[in-house]
C-alpha positions as CSV (number, residue, x, y, z in Angstrom):
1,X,129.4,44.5,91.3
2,X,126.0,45.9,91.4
3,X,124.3,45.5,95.3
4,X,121.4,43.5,95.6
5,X,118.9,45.7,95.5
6,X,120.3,48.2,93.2
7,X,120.9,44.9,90.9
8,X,117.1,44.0,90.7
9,X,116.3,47.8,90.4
10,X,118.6,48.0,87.0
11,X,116.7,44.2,86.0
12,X,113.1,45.9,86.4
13,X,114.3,48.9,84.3
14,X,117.2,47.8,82.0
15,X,118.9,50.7,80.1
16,X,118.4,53.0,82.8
17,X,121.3,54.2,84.7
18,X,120.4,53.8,88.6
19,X,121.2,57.7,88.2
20,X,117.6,58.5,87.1
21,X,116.6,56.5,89.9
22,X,118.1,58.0,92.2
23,X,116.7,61.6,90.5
24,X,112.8,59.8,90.9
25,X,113.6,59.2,94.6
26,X,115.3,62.5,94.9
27,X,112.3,64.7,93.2
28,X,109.6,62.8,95.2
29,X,111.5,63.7,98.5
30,X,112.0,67.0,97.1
31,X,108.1,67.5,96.5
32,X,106.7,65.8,99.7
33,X,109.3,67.2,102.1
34,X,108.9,70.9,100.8
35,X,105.2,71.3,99.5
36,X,103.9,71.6,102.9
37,X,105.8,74.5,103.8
38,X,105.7,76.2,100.2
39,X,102.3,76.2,99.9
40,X,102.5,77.7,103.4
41,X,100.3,80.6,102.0
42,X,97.4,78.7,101.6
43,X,96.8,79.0,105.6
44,X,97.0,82.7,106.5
45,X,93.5,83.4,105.7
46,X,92.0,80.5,107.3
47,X,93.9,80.8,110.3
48,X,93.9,84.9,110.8
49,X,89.7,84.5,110.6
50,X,89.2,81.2,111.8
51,X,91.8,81.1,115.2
52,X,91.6,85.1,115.2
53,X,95.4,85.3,114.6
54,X,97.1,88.2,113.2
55,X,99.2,87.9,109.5
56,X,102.3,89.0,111.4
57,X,102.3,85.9,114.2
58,X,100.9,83.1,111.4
59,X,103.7,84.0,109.0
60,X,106.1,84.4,112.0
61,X,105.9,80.1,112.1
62,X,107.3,80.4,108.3
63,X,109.9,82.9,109.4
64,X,110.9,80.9,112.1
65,X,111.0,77.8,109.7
66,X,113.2,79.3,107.4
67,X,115.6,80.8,110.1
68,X,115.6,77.3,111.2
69,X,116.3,76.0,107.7
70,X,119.3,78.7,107.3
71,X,121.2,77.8,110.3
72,X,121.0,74.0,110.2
73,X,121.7,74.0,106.4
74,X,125.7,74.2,107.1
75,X,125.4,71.7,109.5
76,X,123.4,69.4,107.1
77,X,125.7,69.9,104.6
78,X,129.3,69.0,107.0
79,X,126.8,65.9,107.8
80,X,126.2,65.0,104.2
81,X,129.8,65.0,103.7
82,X,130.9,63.4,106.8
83,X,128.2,60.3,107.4
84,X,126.2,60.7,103.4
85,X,122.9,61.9,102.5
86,X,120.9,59.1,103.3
87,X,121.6,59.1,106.8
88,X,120.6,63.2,107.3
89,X,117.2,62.5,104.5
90,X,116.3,59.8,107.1
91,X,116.2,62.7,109.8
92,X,114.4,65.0,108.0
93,X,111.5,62.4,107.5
94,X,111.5,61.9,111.3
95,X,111.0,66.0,111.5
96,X,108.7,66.2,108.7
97,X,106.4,63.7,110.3
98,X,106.8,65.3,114.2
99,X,106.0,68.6,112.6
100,X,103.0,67.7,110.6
101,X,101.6,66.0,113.7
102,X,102.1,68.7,115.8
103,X,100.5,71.1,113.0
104,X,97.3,69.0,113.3
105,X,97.4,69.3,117.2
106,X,97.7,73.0,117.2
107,X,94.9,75.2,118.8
108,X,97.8,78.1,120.1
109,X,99.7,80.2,117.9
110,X,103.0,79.4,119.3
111,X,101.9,75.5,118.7
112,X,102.2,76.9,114.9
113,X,106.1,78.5,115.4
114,X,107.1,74.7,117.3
115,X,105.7,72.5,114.4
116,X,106.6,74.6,111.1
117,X,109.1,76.9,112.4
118,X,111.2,74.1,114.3
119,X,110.3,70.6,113.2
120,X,109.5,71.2,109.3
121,X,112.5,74.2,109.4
122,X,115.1,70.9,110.2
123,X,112.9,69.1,107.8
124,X,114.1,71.4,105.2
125,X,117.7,71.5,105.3
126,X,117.9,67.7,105.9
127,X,116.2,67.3,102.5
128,X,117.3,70.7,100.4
129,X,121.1,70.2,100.7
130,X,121.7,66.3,101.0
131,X,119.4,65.8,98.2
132,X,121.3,68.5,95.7
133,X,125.2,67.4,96.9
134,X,124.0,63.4,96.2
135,X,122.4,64.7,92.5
136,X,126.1,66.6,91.3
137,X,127.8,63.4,92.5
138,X,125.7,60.7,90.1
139,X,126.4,62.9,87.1
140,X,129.3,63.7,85.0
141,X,127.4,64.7,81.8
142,X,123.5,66.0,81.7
143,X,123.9,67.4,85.0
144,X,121.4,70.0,84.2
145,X,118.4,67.5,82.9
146,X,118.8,65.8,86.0
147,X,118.7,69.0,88.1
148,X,116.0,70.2,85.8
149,X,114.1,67.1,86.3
150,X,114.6,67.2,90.5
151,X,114.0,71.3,90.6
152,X,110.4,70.7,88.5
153,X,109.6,67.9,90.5
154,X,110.4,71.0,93.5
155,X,107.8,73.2,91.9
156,X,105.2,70.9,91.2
157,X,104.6,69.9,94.7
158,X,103.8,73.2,96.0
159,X,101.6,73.4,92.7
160,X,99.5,70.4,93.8
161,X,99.6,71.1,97.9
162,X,97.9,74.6,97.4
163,X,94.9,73.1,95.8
164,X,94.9,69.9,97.7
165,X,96.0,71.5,100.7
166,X,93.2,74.2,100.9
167,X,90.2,71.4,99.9
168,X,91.8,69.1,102.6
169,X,91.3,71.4,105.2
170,X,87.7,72.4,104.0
171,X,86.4,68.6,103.6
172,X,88.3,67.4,106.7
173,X,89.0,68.5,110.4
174,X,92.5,70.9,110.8
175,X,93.9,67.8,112.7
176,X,92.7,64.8,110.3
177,X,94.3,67.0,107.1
178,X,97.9,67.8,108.6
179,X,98.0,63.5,110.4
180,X,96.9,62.1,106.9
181,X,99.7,64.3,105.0
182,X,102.3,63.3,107.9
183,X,101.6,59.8,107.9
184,X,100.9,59.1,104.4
185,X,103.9,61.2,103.1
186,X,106.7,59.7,105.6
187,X,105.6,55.7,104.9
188,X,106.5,56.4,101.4
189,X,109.4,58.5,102.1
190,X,110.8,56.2,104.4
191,X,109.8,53.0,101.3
192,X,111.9,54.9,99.1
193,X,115.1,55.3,101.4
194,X,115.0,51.7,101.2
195,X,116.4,51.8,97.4
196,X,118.5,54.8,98.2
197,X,122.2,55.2,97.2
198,X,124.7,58.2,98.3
199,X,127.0,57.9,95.2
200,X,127.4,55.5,92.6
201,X,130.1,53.6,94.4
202,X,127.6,52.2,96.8
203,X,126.2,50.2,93.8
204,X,129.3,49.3,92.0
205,X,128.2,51.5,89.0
206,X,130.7,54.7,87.7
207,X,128.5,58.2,87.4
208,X,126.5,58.8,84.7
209,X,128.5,60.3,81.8
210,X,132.0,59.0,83.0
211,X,134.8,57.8,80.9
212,X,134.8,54.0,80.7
213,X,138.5,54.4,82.3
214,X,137.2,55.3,85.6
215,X,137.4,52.5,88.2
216,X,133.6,51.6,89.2
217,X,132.7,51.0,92.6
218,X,135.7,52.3,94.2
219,X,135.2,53.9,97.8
220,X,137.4,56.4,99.4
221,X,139.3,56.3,102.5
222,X,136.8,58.0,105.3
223,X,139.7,60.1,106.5
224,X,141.0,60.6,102.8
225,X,137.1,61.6,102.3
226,X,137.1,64.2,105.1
227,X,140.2,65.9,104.6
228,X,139.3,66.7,100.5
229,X,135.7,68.0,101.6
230,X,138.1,70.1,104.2
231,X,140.8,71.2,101.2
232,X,137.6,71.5,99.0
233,X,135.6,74.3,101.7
234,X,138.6,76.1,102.2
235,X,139.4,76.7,98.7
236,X,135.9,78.0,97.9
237,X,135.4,79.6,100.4
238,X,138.8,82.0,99.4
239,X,136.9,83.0,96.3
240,X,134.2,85.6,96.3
241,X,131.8,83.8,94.2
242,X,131.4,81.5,97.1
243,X,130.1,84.4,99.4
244,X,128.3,86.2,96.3
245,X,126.4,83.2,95.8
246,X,125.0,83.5,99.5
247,X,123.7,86.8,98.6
248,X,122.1,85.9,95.4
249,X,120.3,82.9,96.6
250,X,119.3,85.3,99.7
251,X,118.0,88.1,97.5
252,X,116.2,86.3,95.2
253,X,114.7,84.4,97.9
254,X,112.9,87.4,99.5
255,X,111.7,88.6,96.5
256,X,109.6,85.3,95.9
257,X,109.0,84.2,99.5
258,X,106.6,87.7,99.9
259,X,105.0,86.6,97.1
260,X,104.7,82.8,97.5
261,X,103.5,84.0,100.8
262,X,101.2,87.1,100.6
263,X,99.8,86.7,97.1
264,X,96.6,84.8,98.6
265,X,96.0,87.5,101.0
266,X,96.5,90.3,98.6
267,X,93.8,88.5,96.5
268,X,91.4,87.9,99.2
269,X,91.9,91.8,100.0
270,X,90.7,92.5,96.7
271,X,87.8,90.8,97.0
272,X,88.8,87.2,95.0
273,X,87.3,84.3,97.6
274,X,89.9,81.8,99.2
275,X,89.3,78.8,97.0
276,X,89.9,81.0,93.5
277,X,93.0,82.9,95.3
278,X,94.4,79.4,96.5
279,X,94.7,78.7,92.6
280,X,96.7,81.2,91.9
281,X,99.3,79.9,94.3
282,X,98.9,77.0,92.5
283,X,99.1,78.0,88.8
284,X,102.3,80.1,89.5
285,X,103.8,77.2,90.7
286,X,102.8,74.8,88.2
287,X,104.4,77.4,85.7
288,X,107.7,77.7,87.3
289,X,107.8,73.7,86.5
290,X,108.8,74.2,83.5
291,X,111.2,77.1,83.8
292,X,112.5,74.9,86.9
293,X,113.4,72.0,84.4
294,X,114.5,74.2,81.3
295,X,116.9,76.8,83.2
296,X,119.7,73.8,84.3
297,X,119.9,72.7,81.2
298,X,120.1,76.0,79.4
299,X,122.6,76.6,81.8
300,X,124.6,73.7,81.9
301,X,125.1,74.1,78.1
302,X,125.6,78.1,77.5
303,X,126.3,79.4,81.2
304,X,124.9,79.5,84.3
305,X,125.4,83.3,85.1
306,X,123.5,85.1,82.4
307,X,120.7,82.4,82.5
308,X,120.3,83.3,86.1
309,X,120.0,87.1,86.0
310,X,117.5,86.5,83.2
311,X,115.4,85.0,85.5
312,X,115.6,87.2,88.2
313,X,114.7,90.1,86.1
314,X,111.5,87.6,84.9
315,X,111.0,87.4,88.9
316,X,111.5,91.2,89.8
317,X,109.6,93.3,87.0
318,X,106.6,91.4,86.8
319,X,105.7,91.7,90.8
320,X,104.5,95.5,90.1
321,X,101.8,94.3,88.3
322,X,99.9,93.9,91.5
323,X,99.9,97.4,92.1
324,X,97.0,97.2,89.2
325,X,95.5,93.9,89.7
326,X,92.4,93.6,90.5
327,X,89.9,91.0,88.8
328,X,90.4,87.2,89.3
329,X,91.5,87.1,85.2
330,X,94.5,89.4,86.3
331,X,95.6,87.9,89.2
332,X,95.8,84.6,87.0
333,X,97.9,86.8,84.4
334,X,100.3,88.2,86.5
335,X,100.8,84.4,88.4
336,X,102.0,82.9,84.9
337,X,104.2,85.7,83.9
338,X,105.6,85.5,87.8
339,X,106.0,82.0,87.5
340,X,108.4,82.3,84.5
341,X,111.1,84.0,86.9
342,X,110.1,82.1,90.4
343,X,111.2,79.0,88.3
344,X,114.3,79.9,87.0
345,X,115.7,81.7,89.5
346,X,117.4,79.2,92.3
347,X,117.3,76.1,90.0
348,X,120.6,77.0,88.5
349,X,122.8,76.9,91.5
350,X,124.1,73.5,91.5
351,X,124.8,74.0,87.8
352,X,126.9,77.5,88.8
353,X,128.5,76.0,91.6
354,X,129.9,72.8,89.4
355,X,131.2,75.2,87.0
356,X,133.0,77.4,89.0
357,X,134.1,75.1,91.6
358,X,134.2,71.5,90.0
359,X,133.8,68.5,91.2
360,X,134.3,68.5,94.7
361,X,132.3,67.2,98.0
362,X,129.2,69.7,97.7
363,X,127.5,69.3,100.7
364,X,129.3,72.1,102.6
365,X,129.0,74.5,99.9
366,X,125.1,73.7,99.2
367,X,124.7,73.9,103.0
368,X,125.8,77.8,103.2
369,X,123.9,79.1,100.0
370,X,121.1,77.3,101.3
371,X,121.8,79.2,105.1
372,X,121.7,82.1,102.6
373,X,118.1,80.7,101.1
374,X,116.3,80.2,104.4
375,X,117.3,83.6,105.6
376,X,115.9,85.1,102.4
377,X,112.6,83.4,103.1
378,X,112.4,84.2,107.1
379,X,112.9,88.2,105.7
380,X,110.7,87.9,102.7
381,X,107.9,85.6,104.7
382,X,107.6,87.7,108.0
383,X,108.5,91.1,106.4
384,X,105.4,91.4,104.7
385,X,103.1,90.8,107.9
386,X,104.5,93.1,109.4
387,X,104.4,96.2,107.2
388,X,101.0,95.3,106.5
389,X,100.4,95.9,110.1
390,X,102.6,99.5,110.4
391,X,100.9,100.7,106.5
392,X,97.8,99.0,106.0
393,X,98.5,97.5,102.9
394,X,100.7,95.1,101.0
395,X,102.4,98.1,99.0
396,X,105.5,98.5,100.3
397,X,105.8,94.6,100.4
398,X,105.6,94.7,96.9
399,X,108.2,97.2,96.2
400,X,110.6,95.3,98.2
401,X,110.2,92.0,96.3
402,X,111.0,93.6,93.2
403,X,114.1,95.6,94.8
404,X,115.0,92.2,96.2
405,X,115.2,90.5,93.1
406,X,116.7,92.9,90.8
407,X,119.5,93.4,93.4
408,X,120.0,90.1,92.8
409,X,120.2,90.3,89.0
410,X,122.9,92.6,89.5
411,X,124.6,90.7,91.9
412,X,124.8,88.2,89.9
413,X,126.7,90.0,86.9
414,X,128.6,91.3,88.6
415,X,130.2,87.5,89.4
416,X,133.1,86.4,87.2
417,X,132.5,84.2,84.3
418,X,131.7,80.3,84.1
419,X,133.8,79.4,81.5
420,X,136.9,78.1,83.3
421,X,136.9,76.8,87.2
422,X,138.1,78.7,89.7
423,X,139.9,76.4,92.1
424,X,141.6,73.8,89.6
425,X,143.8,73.1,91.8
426,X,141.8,72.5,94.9
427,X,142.9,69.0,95.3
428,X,146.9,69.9,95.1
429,X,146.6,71.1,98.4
430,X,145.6,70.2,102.0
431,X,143.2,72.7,104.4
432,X,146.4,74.4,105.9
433,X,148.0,75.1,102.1
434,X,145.0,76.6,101.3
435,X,145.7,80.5,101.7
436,X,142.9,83.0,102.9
437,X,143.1,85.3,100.6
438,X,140.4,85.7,97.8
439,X,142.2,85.1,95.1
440,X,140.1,85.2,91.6
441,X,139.9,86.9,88.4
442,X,138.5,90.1,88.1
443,X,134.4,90.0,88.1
444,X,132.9,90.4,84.5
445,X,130.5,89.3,82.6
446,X,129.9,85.7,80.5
């Protein structure tokens, strides 16, 4: 039996599987909790000439957000499996709002670190990993047009916050912009948890793609629940894909966050004015939509592995452009060939992990590549501050993003292939059957 509400939702949109609902609700989370700090870049200027501050101590606050992000992204994910993701998106609303109020208050740098590095860093991993596990868990079949759809939905708010984010500031007060995006953004959040599900059980419905055999709207035990997610960890986490994909998603992470971060200063230092180098935050990001949608579902049909290292190389190569980019017309250019890559590269990742590891409790898993994520961004995001401080200059910043992402590339594959899982057995065994050892076929290519 359908619930209440999720019975009315189905009568307002019949032939729709409450699955694409629950991708809406996910990709609007997904855009309001993480534009904010994704279009990040959009304040470096304005603060560095406005408050004086330096490029190293304003992108410190997205370091520290990102740190932030890493280490509680484990613990969000043990919560997602242990109580579901509604209850830890419901906390990351109350952080998102508490750190975009204390954004508008700020007139002190360390204000800055408080509100984005601690309050919008929890933020982060109580929407990023709760938000992915409930996705793989509402699909059997088109798991990759549903990830697609949530990972564009991902893009596409940074895309629109750049621009509205910088004319915001500029037609209102610091303090009116950041309390109208707090506010505004966490009633609707909050309207949305209302119609909310953590798994298709909760509404009596079977996932979306499942044989008509399987029993609808059957719960598991909470022990029985706590003890697979257990088996489940253990088992990945005695292949070496499990700790490769850490690295991956922490490479290719510092090779965008220094640009999704510096580009608008790099522009500004060669001359472009703020609103013009704003949009080319935002048209990189608006590009990577639609490599956000298409890369799941190229993946989920041929592989997720090769269409992954494709779009890290699309992410690494095309950064050395800036070494010659100097008119506004360039700058535009190089932001939709960048784009391409930034898209693809980290939308894939639930896709990779269900084909190598099945289809287990995620949360735990998504919770450590994410740790991997954040870390990425904190390196990539402060990094680039502070060389510019010891060179004088973005260069060096530059060569590292491409190093970054092209490590990554070859990380990648060097993974074994996605045709056939890696635990099958998972379930067979409890946590203390599971042995340590990495056990796994040799790594080679798809």
């Amino acid at each position: 039996m359908l619930s209440r509400q999720g019975d009315r939702i189905t009568r307002f949109f019949p032939g729709i599987h409450y699955a694409w609902i629950i991708i809406a609700i996910a990709a609007f989370m997904h855009m309001a909790g993480g534009s904010v700090r994704q279009a990040f870049g959009v304040l470096v200027v304005p603060l560095q000439q406005d408050m004086g501050w330096s490029p190293a101590s304003i992108t410190l606050a997205y370091a520290l957000g990102s740190i932030v992000g890493a280490a509680m992204a484990p613990l969000s994910g043990i919560a997602t499996d242990r109580f579901g993701a509604r209850v830890v998106i419901v906390a990351g609303i109350l952080f998102f709002f508490l750190g975009a109020i204390i954004t508008g208050a700020a007139n002190q740098v360390w204000h800055l670190w408080i509100s984005y590095g601690i309050f919008l860093g929890v933020a982060q991993a109580c929407f990023s990993v709760p938000i992915l596990t409930v996705a793989t868990a509402w699909f059997r079949t088109r798991l990759g047009v549903g990830i697609g759809l949530l990972q564009a939905a991902h893009g596409l708010g940074p895309a629109v916050m750049a621009v509205f984010l910088s004319a915001l500031i500029s037609a209102l007060t610091w303090k009116i912009a950041f309390w109208l995006i707090g506010l505004s953004a966490s009633t609707v959040m909050i309207g949305l948890m209302l119609f909310f599900r953590n798994e298709p059980s909760d509404v009596g419905l079977r996932p979306y793609g499942a044989a008509a055999t399987e029993p609808a709207g059957k719960k598991a035990d909470p022990a029985e629940q706590k003890q697979r997610a257990r088996a489940f960890l253990v088992s990945m986490q005695g292949t070496n894909a499990f700790w490769q994909l850490i690295g991956v998603h922490f490479l290719g992470c510092v090779g965008h966050a220094i640009v999704i971060i510096y580009i608008i200063p790099i522009a500004v230092t060669a001359g472009i004015n703020m609103v013009s180098a704003s949009g080319i935050l935002g048209t990189l990001m608006a590009v990577s939509v639609l490599t956000r949608f298409l890369t799941p579902v190229v993946a989920d049909y041929l592989g997720a592995k090769r269409a992954m290292a494709t779009m890290f190389v699309l992410q690494g190569l095309p950064v050395l452009m800036l070494f010659w980019t100097q008119e506004l017309w360039q700058f535009y250019l190089f932001a939709v060939i960048f784009g391409i890559g930034y898209g693809g590269e980290g939308s894939a990742f639930p896709i990779i992990n269900r084909q190598y590891f099945g289809r287990g409790p995620m949360g735990r898993s998504f919770g450590w590549q994410q740790a991997g994520a954040g870390t990425g961004m904190a390196v990539g995001g402060w990094i680039g501050g502070v060389l510019y401080l010891i060179f004088g200059s973005y260069d060096i910043t530059v060569i590292l993003s491409v190093l970054a992402s092209m490590g990554g590339a070859a990380l990648i594959l060097s993974m074994p292939p996605t045709a056939k899982l890696l635990i099958p057995n998972w379930e067979d065994a409890s946590p203390s059957d599971v042995p340590p050892a990495r056990t796994q076929p040799i790594a080679s290519s798809d």
